[in-house]
N, C-alpha and C positions, 0 to 999 in steps of 0.2 A: 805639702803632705810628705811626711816621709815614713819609712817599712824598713824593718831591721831583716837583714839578709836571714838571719838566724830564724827568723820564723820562715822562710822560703823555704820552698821543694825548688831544687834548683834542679832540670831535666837535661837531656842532652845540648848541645850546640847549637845551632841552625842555621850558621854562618857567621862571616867576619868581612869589617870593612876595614878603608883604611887608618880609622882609630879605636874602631871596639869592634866588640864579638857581642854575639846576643846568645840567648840561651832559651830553650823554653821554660815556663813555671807554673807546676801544677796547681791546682785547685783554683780560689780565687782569692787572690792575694791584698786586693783593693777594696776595702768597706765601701758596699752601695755601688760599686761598678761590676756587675757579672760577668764581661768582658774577660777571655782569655786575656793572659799575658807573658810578655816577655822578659825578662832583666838583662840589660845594657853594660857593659862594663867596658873604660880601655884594654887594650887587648894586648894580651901579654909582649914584652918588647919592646913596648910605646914611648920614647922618646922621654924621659921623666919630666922635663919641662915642658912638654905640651901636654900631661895630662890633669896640672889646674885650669886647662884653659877649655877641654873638653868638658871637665865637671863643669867647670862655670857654665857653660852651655847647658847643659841638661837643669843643673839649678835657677836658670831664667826662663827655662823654657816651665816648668813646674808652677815658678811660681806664679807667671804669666796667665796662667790655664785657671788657677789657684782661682783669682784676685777676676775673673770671669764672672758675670752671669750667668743663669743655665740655660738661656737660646743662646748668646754667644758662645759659652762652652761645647753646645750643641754643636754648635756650624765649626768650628775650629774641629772636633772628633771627624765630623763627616767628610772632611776634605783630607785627613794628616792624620797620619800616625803618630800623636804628639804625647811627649811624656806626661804621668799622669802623678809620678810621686819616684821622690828620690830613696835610693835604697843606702843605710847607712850600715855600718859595722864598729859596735860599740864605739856611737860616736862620730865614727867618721863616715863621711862620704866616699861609695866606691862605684856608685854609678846609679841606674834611674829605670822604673817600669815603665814597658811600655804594651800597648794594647797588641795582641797580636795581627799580624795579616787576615782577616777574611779570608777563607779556602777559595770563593771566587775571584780574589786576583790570582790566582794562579793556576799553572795547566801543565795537563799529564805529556810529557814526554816519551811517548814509548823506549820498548828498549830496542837495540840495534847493534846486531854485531857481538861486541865482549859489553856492552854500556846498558845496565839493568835499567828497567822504566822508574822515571825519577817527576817531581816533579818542582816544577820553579816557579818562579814570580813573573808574572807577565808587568815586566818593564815597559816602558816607551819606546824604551828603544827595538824593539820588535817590529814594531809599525813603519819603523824604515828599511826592515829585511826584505829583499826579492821573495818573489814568490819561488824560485828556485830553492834557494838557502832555507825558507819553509819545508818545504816539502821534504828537503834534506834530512830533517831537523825533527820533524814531522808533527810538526806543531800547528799545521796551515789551517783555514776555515773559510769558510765562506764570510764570515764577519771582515776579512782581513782586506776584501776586496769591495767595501763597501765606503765610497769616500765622504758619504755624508755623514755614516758615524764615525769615522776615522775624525773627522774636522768638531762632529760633538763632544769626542773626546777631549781634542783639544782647546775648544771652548771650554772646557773643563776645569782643564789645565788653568787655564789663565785665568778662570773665574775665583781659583785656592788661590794664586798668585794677588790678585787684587784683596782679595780678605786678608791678607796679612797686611798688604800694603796698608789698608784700611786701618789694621790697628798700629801700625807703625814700625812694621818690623818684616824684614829683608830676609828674605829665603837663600840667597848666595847657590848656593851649589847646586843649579839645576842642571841637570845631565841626561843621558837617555838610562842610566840605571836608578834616579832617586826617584822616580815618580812609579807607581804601578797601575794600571788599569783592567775595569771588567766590561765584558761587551754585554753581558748581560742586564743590565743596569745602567751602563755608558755611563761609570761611576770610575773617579780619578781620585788617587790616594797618595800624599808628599811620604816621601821618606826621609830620614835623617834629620830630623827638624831640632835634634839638637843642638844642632849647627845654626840656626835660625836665630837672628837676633835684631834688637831695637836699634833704630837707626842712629839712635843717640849713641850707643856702646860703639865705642873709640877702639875697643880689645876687639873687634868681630875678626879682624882679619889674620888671626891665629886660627880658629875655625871651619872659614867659609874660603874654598880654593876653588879652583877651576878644572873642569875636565879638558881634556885634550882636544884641543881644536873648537872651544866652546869660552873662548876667552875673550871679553869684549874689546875692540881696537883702546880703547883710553889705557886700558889697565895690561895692555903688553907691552912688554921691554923692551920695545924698539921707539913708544913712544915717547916726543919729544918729555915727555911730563907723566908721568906713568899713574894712574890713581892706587890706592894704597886699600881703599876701602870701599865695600860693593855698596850699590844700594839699590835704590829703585829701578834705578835708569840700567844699571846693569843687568836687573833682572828682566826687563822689556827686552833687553838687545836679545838676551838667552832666549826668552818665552817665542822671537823673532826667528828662531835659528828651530827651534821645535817646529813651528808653523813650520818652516820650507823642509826640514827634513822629514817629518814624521806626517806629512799629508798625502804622500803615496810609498810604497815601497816599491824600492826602484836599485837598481846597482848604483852605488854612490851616491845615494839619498843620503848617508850623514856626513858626507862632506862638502853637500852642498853649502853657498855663503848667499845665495837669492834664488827665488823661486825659479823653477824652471820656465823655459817660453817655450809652446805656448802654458800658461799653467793649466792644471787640473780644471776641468767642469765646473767640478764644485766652488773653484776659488770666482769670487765674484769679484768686479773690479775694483769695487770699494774696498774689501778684504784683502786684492792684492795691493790696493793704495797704502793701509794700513801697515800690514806686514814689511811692505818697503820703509817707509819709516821709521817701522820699531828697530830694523839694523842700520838705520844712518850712524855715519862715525862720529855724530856730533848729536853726546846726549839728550841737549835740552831740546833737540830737532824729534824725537824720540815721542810717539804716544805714551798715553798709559797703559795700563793692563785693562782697564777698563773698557777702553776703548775697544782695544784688541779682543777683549770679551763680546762686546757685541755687534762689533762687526763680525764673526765666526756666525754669533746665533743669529743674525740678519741672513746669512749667507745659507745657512742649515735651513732657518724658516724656507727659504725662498725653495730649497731641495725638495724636501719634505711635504710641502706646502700642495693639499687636495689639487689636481689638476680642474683648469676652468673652462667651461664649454662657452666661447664667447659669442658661438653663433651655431643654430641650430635649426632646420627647415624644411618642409616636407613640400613637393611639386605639386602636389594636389591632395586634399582633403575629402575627396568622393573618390569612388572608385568601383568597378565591377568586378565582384569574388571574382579570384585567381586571377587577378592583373595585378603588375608591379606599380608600386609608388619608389618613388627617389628622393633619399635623402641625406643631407649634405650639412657640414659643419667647420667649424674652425673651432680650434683648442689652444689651449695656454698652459704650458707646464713646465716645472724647474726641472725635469729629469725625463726619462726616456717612459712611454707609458704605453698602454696596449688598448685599443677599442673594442668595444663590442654592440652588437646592436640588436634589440629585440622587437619582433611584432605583436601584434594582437594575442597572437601565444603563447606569448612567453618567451619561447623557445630563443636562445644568445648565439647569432653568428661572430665569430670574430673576424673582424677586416684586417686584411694585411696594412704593414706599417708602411705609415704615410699617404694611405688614401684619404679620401676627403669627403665621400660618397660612397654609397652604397643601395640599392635595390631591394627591395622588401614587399615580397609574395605576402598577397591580400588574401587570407582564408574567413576573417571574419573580421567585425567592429571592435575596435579599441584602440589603442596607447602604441605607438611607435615609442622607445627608450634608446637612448646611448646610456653605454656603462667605459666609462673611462677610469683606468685604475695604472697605478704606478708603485713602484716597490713600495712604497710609505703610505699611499693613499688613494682613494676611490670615491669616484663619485657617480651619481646616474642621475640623468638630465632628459628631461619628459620633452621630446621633438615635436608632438601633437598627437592630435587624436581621428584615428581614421574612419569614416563611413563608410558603408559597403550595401550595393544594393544586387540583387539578382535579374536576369532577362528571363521573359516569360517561358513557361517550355513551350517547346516547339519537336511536336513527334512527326517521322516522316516515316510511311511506309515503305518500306523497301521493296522494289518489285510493279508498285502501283504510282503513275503518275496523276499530279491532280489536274483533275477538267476545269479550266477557272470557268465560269459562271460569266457571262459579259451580256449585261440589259440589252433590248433591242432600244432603238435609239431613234426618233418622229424623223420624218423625212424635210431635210430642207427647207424651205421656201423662206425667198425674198420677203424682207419686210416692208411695208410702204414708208418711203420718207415724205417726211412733210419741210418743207423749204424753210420752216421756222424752228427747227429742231434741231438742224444740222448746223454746227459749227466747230470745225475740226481745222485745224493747219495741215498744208497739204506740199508734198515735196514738188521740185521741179519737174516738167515732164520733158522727156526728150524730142519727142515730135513736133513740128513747127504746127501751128493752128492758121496756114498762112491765107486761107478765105476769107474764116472769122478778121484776120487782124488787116487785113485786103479792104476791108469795109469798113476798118474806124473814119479816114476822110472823110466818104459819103457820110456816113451818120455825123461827122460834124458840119457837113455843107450843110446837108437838106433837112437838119432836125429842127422843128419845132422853135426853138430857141434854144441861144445860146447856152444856157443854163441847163439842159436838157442832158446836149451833147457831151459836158464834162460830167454830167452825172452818168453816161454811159457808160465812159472811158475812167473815173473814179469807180466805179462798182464793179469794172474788169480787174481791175489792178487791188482791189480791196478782197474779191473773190480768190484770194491768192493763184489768179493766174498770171505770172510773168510776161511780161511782152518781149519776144513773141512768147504766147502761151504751149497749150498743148491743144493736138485733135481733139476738141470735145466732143463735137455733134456733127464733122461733116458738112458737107453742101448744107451753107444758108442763105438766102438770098434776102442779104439784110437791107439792099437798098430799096430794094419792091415795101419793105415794111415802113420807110420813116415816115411817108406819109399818114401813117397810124394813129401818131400820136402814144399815147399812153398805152394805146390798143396793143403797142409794139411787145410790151412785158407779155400780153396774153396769149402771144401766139409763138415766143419763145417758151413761153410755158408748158403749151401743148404741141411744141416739135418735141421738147422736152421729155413728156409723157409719150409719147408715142415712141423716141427713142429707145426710152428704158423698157419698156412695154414689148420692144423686139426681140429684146437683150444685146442693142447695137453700144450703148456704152460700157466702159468697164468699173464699178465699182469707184474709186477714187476720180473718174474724170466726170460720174454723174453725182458729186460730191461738190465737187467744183461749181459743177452747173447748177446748180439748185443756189450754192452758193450766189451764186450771179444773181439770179432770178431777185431772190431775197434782198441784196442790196438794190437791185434797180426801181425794185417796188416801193422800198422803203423813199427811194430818191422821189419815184413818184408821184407817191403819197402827199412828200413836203413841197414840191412843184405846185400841186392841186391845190394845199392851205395856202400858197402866197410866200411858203416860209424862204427864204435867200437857200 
């Protein structure tokens, strides 16, 4: 496309680089483009042999644009300020429109001193200014001090860098003055792209130079073989030296040649793997731009990215109004983030940084919440759900004590045992029984039979009384009874009864004895049947 100057409102100035000047142009000079514009021309005093070699630039860059799609024309606008149509003068070519800057790339400069408030181009290279030399300047923000958009910007960067690549043509000159950026938008814009050319064009290197201290090692004069002409791999080394300088602003951020140690938060290690390679001295060692593209947005994600509550838990699920429950969690976040915690209420306590727990007064049933939020993101994560019960009331008068009430209660009395009812395990006793056990011999000489006698001494021992046992019953005169016979059980029966009757035994030793009685009768009994 091309626009005869003659029909142009050619307006003031607006600056000049090192091969042209631009100018503003009123109305709108471009059929079907409403877009402000500019007009480009070499700039008075230009070298008369470099200025076919500037035009050719702007004439490939036009027809480039030309010879477009309208989504790829699209996406070429939205990264670059790229020429749009050449301007001629009966005939000839004297230079080339172009779109003007957007107002948000750039920013008011107050005024200071004798230096009226003005305003400029928010460059790239600003993002490697100290916060000092801002504030100086008075240009500073809080955006400035943000490194995960600082690092989106330059995913930015590299993402215009790879679309050119894409369609096969080498940007050369990137610098901290050709690119502009807006925070508002975190929107990155090429400048001077008529410099820009196809990697096949043998001529580029009359166009595309180097900024100072932004020269890649192949293509400096010291090396052994010096490259002659930029291309991709040059443009990675450059987009490499953006990454380390324009990721923080810092005193001698743009002379840095590798990232600092330790690096920035933001840079992840992948990113800084990446970054390292894009300024290897050996190109084909070199990522692409592509790469370098997303490894940044990899790295941004992970910033950016909703903080995660990966464990969340309450100590108890009951509770009685106005008692505390505790609760406790773990979090997962790319960036620094703030807690907060709500009850049944509503109501959002904030926990100090880096607790883990917190305590939450029960006034009624509901939803314990964590709300966890970070400068890019927030999120709120339901801990459980509480129960609440109340204690009965309880009124007490003040002044008057209460009389408890306490039932009259039947008096005592002994219950009768019966020898076949009792069977209890019974401890050792500490008093020897040495009468009672004084008389096992006789009761084994003079009993009835032999069968008799160990059923005597079997039903003592079974009776859980020990040998020696304990005092059960006192003076017995058990050998005046062998001659009894069977009769013998009846009459330990009725010492027995009479004991108890006195109240001469105590509780556990007429337990025992009953005991006895019951096994010697039982013995008895199978005596009487014949039974062995």
């Amino acid at each position: 496309m091309n626009v005869e100057l003659s029909g142009l409102i050619v307006d003031k100035e607006l600056g000049r680089g090192g091969f042209g000047v631009v100018h503003r142009v009123l109305g709108s000079p471009v059929a079907g483009d409403p877009r402000p514009m500019v007009f480009k021309c070499p700039k008075p005093g230009l070298d008369p042999a470099v200025i076919p070699a500037v035009l050719e630039g702007m004439r490939q860059a036009v027809q480039f644009r030309d010879a477009l799609d309208p989504r790829d024309r699209q996406e070429i606008d939205e990264i670059a300020v790229w020429p749009v149509a050449m301007v001629t003068e009966r005939g000839r070519e004297v230079g080339c429109l172009l779109p003007l800057i957007p107002p948000e790339y750039f920013m008011d400069i107050p005024a200071k001193g004798n230096f009226p408030e003005k305003q400029e181009q928010r460059v790239m290279g600003y993002l490697a200014a100290p916060v000092k030399a801002r504030n100086e300047v008075g240009y500073d923000s809080s955006d400035f001090h943000d490194d995960a958009l600082r690092l989106h910007l330059l995913s930015k960067l590299a993402g215009a860098i790879e679309l050119l690549h894409r369609h096969g043509l080498v940007f050369g000159d990137l610098n901290p003055k050709n690119e502009v950026f807006t925070f508002e938008s975190a929107g990155v814009l090429l400048l001077d792209c008529d410099a820009v050319a196809h990697i096949s064009d043998g001529s580029r290197a009359s166009r595309q130079g180097h900024f100072p201290r932004w020269t890649p090692p192949e293509m400096n004069d010291k090396h052994a073989a010096p490259k002659k002409l930029q291309d991709f791999e040059t443009d990675v080394y450059k987009l490499g030296l953006a990454f380390v300088r324009f990721i923080e602003g810092a005193p001698g951020a743009t002379q840095r040649m590798v990232l600092r140690s330790p690096a920035p938060s933001v840079v992840t290690p992948q990113l800084s793997a990446v970054i390292g390679r894009a300024l290897d001295p050996i190109p084909s060692a070199r990522p692409n731009a592509r790469e370098l593209r997303q490894a940044a947005e990899d790295a941004v994600r992970s910033v950016v990215a909703p903080p995660v509550v990966t464990r969340a838990s309450l100590n108890k699920l009951v509770t009685l109004r106005g008692r505390d429950v505790m609760a406790s969690w773990s979090i997962r976040a790319g960036s620094p983030y703030v807690v907060e915690i709500s009850g049944p209420g509503g109501q959002r306590t904030q926990v100090p940084a880096g607790v883990v727990a917190a305590a939450i007064r029960v006034t009624s049933a509901g939803p314990v919440s964590l709300h966890v939020r970070t400068k890019y993101a927030s999120v709120t994560h339901l801990v459980g759900e509480i129960d609440c019960y109340e204690l009965p009331p309880f009124n007490v008068q003040i002044g008057m004590l209460a009389v408890p009430q306490i039932p009259k209660l039947p008096a005592f009395t002994v219950p009768s045992i019966l020898r076949r009812e009792i069977e209890v395990p019974l401890p050792a006793w500490p008093v020897s029984m040495q009468q009672l056990t004084d008389g096992f011999p006789t009761l084994g000489d003079m009993a009835p039979s032999e069968a008799f006698s160990t059923a005597v001494v079997d039903a003592l021992r079974e009776s859980g009384i020990p040998s020696p046992g304990a005092d059960l019953v006192g003076p017995l005169p058990l050998p005046d009874m062998l001659s009894l016979g069977p009769a013998f059980i009846t009459i330990l029966e009725q010492h027995f009864a009479a004991s108890v009757g006195a109240n001469v035994l105590p509780n556990a030793q007429a337990l025992a004895y009953t005991r006895l009685i019951q096994r010697l009768t039982e013995r008895v009994v199978q005596l009487e049947a014949g039974k062995p």
